[in-house]
KEFIFI-982413 format. One record per residue (C-alpha): residue number from 1; residue in three letters; chain; z, y, x. Coordinates in nm, 3 decimals. Each point is the difference from the previous one (the first is absolute). Layout:
BEGIN
<node NUM,"Ala","A",<Z,Y,X>>
...
END
This chain:
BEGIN
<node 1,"Unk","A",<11.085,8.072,13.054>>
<node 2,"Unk","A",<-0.299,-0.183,0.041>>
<node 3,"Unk","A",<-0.288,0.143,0.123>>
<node 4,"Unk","A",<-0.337,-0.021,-0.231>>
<node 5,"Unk","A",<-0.159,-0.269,0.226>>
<node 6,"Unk","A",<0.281,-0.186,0.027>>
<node 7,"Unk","A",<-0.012,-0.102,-0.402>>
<node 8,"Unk","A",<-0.270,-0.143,-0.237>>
<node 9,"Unk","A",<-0.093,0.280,-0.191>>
<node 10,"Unk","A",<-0.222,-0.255,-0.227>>
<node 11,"Unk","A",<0.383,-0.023,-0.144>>
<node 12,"Unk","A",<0.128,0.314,-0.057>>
<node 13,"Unk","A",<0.148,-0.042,-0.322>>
<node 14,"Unk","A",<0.285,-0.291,0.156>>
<node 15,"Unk","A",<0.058,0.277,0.273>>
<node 16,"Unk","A",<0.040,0.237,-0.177>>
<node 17,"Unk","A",<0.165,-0.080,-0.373>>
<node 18,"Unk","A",<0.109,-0.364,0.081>>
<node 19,"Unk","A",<0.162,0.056,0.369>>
<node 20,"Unk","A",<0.181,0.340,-0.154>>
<node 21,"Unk","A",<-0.186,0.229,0.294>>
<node 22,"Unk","A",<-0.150,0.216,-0.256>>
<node 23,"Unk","A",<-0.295,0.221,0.079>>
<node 24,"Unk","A",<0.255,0.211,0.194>>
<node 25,"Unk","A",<-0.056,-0.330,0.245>>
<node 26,"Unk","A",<-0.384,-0.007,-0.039>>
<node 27,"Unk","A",<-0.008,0.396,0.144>>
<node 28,"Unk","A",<0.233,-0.060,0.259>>
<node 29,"Unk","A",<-0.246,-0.219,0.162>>
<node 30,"Unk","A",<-0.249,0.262,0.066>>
<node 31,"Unk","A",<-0.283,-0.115,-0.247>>
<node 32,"Unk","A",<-0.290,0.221,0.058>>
<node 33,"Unk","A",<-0.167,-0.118,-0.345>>
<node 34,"Unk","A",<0.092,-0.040,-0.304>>
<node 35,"Unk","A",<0.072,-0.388,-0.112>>
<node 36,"Unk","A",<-0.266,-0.089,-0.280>>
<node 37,"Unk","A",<0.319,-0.099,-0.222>>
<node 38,"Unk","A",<0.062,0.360,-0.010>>
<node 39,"Unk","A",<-0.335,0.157,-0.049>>
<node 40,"Unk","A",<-0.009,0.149,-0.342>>
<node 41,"Unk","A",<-0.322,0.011,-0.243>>
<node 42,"Unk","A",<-0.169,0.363,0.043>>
<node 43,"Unk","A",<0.141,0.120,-0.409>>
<node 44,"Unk","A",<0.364,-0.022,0.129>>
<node 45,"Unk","A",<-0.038,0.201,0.296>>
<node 46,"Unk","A",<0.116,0.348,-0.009>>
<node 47,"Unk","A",<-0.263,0.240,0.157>>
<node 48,"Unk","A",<-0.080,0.414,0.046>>
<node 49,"Unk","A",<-0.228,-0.061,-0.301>>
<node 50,"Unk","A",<0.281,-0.066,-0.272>>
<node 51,"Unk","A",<0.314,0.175,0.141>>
<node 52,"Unk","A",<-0.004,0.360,-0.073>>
<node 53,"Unk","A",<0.211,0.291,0.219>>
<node 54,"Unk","A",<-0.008,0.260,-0.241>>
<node 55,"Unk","A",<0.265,-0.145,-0.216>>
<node 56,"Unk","A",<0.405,-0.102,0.027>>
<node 57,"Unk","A",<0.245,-0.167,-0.229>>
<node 58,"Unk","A",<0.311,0.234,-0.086>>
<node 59,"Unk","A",<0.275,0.102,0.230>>
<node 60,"Unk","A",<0.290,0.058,-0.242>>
<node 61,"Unk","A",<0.348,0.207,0.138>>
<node 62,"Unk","A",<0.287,-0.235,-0.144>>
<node 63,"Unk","A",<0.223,0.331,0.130>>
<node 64,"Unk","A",<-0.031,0.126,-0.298>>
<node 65,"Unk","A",<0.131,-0.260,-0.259>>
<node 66,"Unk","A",<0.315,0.193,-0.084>>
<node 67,"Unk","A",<-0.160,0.352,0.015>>
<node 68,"Unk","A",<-0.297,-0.067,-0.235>>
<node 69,"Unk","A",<0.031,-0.360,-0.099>>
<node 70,"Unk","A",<-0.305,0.023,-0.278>>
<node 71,"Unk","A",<-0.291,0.144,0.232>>
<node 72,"Unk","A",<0.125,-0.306,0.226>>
<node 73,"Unk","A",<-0.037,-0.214,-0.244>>
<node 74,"Unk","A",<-0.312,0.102,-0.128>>
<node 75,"Unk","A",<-0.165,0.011,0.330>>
<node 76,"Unk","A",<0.072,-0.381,0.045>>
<node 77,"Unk","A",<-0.097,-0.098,-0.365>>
<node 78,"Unk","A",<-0.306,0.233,0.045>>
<node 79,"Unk","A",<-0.091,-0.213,0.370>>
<node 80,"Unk","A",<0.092,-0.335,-0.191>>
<node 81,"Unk","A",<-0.255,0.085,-0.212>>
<node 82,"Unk","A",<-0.281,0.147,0.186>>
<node 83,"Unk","A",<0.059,-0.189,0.332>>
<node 84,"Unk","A",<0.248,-0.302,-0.029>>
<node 85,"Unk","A",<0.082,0.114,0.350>>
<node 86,"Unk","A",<0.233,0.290,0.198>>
<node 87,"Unk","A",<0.216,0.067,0.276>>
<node 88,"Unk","A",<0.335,0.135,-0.029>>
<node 89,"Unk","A",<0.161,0.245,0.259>>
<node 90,"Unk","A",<0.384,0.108,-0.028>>
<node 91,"Unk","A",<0.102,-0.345,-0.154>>
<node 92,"Unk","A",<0.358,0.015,0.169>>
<node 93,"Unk","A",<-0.060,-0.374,0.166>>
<node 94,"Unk","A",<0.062,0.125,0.373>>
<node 95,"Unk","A",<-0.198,-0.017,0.271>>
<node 96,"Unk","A",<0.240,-0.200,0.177>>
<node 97,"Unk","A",<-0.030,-0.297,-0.249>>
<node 98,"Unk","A",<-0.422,0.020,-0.006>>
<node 99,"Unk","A",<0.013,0.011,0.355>>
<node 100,"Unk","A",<0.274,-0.309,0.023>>
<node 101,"Unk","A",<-0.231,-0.206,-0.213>>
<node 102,"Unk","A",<-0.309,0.022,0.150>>
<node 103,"Unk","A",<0.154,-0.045,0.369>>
<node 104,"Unk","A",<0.131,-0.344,-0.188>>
<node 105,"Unk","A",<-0.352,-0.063,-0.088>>
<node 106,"Unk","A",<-0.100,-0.002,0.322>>
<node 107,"Unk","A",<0.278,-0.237,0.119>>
<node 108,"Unk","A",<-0.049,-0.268,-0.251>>
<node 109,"Unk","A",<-0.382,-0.001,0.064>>
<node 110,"Unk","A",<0.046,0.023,0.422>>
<node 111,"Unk","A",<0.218,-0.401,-0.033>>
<node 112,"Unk","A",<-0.194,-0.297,0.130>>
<node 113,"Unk","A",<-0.223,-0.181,-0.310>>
<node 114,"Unk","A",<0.222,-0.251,-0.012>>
<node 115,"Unk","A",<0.310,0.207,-0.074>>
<node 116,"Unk","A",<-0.232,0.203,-0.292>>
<node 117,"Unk","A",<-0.111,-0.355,-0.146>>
<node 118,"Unk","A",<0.333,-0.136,-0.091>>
<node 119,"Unk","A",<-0.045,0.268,-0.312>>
<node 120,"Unk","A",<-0.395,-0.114,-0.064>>
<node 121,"Unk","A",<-0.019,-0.188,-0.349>>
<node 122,"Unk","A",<0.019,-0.362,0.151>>
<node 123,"Unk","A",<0.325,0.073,0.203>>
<node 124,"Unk","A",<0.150,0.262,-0.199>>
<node 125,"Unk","A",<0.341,-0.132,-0.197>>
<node 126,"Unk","A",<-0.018,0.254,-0.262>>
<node 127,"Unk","A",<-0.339,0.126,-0.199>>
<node 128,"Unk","A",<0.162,0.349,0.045>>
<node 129,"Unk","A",<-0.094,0.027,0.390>>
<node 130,"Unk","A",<-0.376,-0.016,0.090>>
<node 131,"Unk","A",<-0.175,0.046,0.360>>
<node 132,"Unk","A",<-0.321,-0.066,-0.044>>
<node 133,"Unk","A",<-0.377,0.191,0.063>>
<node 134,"Unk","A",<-0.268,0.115,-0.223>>
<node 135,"Unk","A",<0.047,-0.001,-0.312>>
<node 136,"Unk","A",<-0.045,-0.311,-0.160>>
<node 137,"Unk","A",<-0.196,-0.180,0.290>>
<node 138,"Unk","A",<-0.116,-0.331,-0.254>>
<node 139,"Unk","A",<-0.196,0.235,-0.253>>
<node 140,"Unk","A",<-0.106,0.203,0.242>>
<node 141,"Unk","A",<-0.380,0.003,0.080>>
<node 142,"Unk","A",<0.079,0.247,0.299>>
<node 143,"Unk","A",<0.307,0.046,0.160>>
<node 144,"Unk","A",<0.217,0.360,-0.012>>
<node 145,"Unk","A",<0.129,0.102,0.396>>
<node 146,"Unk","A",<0.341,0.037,-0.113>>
<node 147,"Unk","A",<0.287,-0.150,0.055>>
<node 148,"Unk","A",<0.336,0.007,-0.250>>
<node 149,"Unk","A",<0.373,-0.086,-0.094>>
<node 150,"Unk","A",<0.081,0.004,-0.349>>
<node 151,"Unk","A",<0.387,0.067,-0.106>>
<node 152,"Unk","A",<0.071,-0.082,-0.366>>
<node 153,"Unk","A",<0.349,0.171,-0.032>>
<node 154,"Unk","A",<0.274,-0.191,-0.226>>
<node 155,"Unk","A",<0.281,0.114,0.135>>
<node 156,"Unk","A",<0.195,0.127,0.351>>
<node 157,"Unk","A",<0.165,-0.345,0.048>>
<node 158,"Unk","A",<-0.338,-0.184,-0.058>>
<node 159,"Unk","A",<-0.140,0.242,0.241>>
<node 160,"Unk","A",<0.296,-0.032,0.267>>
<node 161,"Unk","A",<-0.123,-0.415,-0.049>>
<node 162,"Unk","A",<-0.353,0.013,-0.022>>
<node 163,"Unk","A",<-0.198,0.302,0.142>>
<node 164,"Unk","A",<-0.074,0.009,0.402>>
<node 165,"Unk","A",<0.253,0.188,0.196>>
<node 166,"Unk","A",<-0.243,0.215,0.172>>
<node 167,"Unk","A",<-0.061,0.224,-0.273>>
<node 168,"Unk","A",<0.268,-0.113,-0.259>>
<node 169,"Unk","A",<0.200,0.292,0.029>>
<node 170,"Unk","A",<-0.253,0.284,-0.004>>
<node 171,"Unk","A",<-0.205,-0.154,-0.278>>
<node 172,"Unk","A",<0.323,0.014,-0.222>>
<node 173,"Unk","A",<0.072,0.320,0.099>>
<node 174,"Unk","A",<-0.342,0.122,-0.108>>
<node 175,"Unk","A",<0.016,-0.192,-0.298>>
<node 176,"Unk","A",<0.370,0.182,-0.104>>
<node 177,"Unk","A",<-0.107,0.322,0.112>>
<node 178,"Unk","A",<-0.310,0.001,-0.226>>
<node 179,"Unk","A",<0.189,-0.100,-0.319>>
<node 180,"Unk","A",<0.056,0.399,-0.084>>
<node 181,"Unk","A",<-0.341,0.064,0.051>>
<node 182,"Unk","A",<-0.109,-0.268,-0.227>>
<node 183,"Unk","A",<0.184,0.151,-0.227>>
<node 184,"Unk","A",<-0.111,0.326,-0.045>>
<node 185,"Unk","A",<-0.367,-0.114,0.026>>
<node 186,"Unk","A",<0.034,-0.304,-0.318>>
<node 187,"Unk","A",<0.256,0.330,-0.208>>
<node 188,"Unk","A",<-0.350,0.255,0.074>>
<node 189,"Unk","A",<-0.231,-0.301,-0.095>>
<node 190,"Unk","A",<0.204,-0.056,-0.357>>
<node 191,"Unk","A",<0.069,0.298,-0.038>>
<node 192,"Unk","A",<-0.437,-0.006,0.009>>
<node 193,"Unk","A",<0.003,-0.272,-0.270>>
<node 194,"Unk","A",<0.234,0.152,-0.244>>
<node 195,"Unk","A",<0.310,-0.229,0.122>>
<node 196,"Unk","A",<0.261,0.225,-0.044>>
<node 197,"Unk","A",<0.249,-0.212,0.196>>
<node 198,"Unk","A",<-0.002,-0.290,0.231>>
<node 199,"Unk","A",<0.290,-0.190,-0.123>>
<node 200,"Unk","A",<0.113,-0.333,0.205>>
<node 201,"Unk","A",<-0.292,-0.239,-0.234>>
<node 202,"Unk","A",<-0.298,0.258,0.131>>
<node 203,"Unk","A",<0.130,0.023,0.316>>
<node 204,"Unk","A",<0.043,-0.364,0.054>>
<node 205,"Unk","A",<-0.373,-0.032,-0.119>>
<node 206,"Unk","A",<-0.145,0.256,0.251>>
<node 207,"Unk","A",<0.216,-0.062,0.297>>
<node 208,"Unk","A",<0.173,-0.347,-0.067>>
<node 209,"Unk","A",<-0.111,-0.141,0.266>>
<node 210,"Unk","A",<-0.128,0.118,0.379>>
<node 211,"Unk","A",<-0.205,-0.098,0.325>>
<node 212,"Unk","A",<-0.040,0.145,0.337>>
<node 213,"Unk","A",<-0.274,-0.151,0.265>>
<node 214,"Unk","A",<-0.057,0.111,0.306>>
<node 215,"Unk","A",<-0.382,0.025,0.083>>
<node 216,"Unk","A",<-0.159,-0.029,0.406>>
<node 217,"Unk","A",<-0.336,0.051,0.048>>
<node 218,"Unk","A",<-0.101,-0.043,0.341>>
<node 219,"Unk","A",<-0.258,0.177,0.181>>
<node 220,"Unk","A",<-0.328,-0.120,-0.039>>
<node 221,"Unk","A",<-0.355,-0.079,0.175>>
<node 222,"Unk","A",<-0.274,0.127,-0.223>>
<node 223,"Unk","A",<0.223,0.161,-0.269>>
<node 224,"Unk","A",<-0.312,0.116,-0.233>>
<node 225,"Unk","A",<-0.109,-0.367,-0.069>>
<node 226,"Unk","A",<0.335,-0.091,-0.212>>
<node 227,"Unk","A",<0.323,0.181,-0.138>>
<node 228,"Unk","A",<0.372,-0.042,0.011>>
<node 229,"Unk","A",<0.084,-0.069,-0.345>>
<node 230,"Unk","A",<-0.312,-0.019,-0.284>>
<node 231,"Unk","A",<-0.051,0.211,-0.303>>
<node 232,"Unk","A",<0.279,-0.093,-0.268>>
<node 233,"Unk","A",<0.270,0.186,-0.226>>
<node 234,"Unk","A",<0.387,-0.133,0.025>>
<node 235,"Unk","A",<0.126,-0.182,-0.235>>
<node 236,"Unk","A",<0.325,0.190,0.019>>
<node 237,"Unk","A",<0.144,0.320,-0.255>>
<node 238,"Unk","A",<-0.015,0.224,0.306>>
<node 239,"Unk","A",<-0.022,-0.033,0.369>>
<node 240,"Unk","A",<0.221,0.193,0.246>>
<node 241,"Unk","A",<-0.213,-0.008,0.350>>
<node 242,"Unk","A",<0.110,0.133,0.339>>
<node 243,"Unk","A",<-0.308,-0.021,0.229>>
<node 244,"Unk","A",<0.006,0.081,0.379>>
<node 245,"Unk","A",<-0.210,0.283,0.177>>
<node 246,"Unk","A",<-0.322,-0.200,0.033>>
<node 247,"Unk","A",<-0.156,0.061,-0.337>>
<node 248,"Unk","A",<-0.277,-0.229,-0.157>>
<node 249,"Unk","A",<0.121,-0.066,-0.361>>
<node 250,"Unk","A",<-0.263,0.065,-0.259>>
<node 251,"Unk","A",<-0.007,0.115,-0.356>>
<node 252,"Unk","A",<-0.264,-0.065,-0.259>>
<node 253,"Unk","A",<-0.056,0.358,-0.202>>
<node 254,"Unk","A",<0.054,-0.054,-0.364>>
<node 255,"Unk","A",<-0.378,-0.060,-0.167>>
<node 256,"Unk","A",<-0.178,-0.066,0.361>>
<node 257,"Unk","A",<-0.125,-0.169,0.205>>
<node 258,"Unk","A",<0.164,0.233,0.311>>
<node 259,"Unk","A",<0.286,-0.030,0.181>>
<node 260,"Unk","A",<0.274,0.224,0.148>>
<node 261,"Unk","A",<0.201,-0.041,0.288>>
<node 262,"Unk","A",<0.419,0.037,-0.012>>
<node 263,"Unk","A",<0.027,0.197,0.319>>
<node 264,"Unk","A",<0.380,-0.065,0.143>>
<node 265,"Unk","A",<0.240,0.267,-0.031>>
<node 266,"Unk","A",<0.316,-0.017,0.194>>
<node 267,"Unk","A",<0.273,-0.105,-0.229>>
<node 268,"Unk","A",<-0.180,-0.029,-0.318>>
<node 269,"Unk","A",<-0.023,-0.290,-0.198>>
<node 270,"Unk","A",<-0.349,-0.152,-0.175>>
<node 271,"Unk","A",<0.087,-0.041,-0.398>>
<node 272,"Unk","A",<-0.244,-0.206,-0.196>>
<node 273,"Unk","A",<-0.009,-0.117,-0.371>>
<node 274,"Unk","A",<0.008,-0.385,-0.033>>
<node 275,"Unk","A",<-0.200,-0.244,-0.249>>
<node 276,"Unk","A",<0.362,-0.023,-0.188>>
<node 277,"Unk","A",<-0.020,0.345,-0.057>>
<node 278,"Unk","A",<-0.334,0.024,-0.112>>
<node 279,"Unk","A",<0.086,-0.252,-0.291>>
<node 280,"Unk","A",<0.286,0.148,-0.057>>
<node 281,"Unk","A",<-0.142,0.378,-0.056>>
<node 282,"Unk","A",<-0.274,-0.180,-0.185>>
<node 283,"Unk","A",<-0.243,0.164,0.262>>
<node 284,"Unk","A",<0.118,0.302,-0.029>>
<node 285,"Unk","A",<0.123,-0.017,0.410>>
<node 286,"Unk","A",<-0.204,-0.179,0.185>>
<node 287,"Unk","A",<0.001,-0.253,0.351>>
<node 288,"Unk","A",<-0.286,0.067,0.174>>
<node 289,"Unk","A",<-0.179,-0.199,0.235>>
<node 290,"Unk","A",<0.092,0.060,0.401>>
<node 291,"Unk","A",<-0.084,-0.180,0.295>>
<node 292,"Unk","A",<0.063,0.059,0.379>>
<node 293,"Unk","A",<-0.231,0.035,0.299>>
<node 294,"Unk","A",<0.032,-0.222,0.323>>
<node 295,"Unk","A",<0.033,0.190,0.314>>
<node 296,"Unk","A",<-0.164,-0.039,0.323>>
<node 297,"Unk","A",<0.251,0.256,0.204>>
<node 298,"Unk","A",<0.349,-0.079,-0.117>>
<node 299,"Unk","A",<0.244,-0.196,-0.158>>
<node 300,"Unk","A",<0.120,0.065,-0.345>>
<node 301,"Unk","A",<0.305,-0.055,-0.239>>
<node 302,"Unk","A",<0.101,0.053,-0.349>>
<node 303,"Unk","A",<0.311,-0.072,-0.203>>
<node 304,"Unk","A",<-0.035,-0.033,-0.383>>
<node 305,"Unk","A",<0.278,-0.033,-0.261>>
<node 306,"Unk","A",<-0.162,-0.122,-0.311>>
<node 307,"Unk","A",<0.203,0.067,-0.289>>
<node 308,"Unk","A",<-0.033,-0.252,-0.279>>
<node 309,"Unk","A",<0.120,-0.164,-0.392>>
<node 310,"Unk","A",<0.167,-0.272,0.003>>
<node 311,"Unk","A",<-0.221,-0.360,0.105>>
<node 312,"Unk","A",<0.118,-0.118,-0.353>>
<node 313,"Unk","A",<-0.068,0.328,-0.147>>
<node 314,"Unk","A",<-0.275,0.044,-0.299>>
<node 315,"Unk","A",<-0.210,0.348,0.060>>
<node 316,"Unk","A",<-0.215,0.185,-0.216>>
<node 317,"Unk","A",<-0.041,0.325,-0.128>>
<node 318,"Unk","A",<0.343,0.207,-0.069>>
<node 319,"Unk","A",<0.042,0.068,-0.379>>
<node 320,"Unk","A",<0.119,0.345,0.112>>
<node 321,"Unk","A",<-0.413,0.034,0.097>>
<node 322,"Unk","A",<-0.139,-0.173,-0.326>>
<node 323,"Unk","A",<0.242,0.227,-0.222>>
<node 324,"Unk","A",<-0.279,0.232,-0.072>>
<node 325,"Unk","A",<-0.220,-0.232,-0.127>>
<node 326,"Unk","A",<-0.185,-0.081,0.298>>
<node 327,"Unk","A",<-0.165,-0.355,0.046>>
<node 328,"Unk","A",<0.107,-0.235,0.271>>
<node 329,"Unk","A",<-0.244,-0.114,0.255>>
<node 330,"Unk","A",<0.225,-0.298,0.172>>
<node 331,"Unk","A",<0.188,-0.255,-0.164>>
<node 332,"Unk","A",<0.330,-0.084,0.069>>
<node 333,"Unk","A",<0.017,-0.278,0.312>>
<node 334,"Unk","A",<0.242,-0.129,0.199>>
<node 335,"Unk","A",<0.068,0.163,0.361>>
<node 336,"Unk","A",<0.007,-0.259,0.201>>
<node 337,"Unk","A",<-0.356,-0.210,-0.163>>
<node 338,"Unk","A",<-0.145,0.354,0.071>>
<node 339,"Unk","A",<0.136,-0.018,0.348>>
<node 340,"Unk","A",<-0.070,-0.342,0.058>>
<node 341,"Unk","A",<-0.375,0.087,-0.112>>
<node 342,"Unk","A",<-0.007,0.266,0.266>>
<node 343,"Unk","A",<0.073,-0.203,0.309>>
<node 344,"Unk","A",<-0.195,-0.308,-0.071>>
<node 345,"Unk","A",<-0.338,0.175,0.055>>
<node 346,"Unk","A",<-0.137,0.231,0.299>>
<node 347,"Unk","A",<0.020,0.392,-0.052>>
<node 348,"Unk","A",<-0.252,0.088,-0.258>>
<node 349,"Unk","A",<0.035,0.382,-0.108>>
<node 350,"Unk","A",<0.124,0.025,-0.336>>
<node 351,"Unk","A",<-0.111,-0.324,-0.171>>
<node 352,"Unk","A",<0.391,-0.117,0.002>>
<node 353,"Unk","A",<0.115,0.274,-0.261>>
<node 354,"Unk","A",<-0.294,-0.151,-0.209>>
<node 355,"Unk","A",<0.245,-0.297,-0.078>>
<node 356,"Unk","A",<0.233,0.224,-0.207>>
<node 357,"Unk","A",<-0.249,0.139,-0.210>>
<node 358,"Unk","A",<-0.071,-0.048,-0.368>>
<node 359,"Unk","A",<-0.375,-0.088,-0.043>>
END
């Protein structure tokens, strides 16, 4: 790796996105200060002042699904509601495959740039692999210290082709293992909405289609002056995320302007409601704004499955929800214009779900 004299940091951006070195390569190099690219404007900042300590999303016991299936199922509807955010312990994903997947992280992340890059949009032979940094670094007025590979799964044989071998295996392992899971937390959801059962149309809407990245966010000089991802809600019906031991994902409270940290808890997995979801409960669930802190001491993974309709799949409110008479906020809209809406802009809070809705 270079060191930071050795390269003109007047042109950051080609080292970083355009050579494939990532910000992982930019730390490496021992900055002591912050690149200007990176310096984020004082509102997007996450300080003392707004995060509050006082406060936690719910931990909820999957143990006890067969034993007393409602009370599970109301305490998720109750924290898709109130939150949009929990962990779950006692999931029955084992600690062997977490573990697996995140050591896999590592490994694709430690290759040389140029081994990362052949999956970066302009080498990539498939739209369904993406290495890249940021988020979308074109739109973005500052840039995120993170850097990503995005999985869009289609099937084991287009995996076995297509996704890097450093991590291929785990990620599909993590990706079967968590089907169950998924499960049980879209059957509690319904059951939420008045579905009384998800038969193979529903479940193709909720879950018909599925994406794992794997996220690296490097250690960083002067941490407090710009964060690891930006304020925004996924776009997806509901995200299953493993995070390591480090900590620093943030979660807005419902009706504030505070935040809460996700502390890590060994084994348990980071459940959030997506914008899908959101339309699709007509509100009633909602995805909540969350953003992640850079660090200054360590470095820092994550591993998100985003669970997702169809691309070619029109969402809106279920009738199930509107049976009682109840008005719809969004209109009906294809998934992948909504998606496609998402990624051409920089990380804005909310203002995406904003598209769906009926003025």
């Amino acid at each position: 790796m270079p060191a930071a004299a050795s390269i003109d940091l007047s042109d950051i951006t080609d080292f970083v996105v355009n050579e494939g070195h990532g910000v992982k390569g930019l730390s490496e190099m021992g900055l002591q200060k912050l690149p200007k690219q990176y310096i984020q404007p004082m509102e997007e900042r996450i300080t003392k002042s707004t995060v509050i300590l006082d406060d936690h999303i719910p931990v909820i016991d999957m143990s006890n699904w067969d034993i007393d299936n409602k009370l599970v199922c109301e305490k998720i509807c109750n924290a898709a509601e109130k939150w949009g955010f929990f962990q779950i312990i006692n999931h029955d994903i084992s600690l062997e495959v977490l573990e697996s997947v995140k050591e896999a992280t590592y490994r694709f992340f430690k290759q040389p740039a140029e081994e990362k890059n052949k999956h970066s949009k302009e080498n990539s032979s498939t739209n369904n692999v993406r290495y890249g940094t940021s988020f979308t670094p074109k739109a973005e007025k500052a840039l995120e210290w993170k850097d990503y590979l995005s999985l869009f799964y289609v099937s084991d044989e287009d995996a076995a082709d297509l996704w890097p071998s450093a991590l291929r295996d785990e990620a599909l392992d993590f990706l079967r293992n968590s089907e169950i899971v998924i499960k049980k937390l879209l059957e509690a959801l319904m059951k939420g909405l008045n579905v009384k059962q998800i038969d193979q149309t529903k479940e193709s809407l909720l879950m018909g289609s599925k994406r794992i990245n794997v996220n690296y966010y490097p250690k960083c000089p002067n941490p407090e002056l710009t964060v690891g991802v930006g304020r925004h809600s996924d776009v997806s019906t509901l995200t299953i995320l493993l995070q390591d031991n480090i900590g620093g994902l943030y979660v807005k409270k419902l009706e504030s302007d505070t935040w809460v940290h996700v502390p890590p808890i060994q084994g348990a997995l980071v459940i959030n409601i997506g914008d899908a979801l959101q339309i699709m409960s007509n509100g009633r669930y909602k995805s909540i704004e969350h953003r992640v802190m850079a660090n200054g001491n360590n470095n820092r993974i994550s591993v998100p499955i985003f669970v997702n309709p169809k691309p070619s799949d029109v969402i809106g409110p279920l009738a199930e929800v509107l049976e009682s008479g109840e008005e719809p906020i969004y209109k009906q809209v294809l998934y992948s214009d909504y998606v496609k809406h998402f990624f051409r802009k920089a990380h804005d809070g909310k203002d995406t779900v904003d598209f769906a809705k009926i003025n």
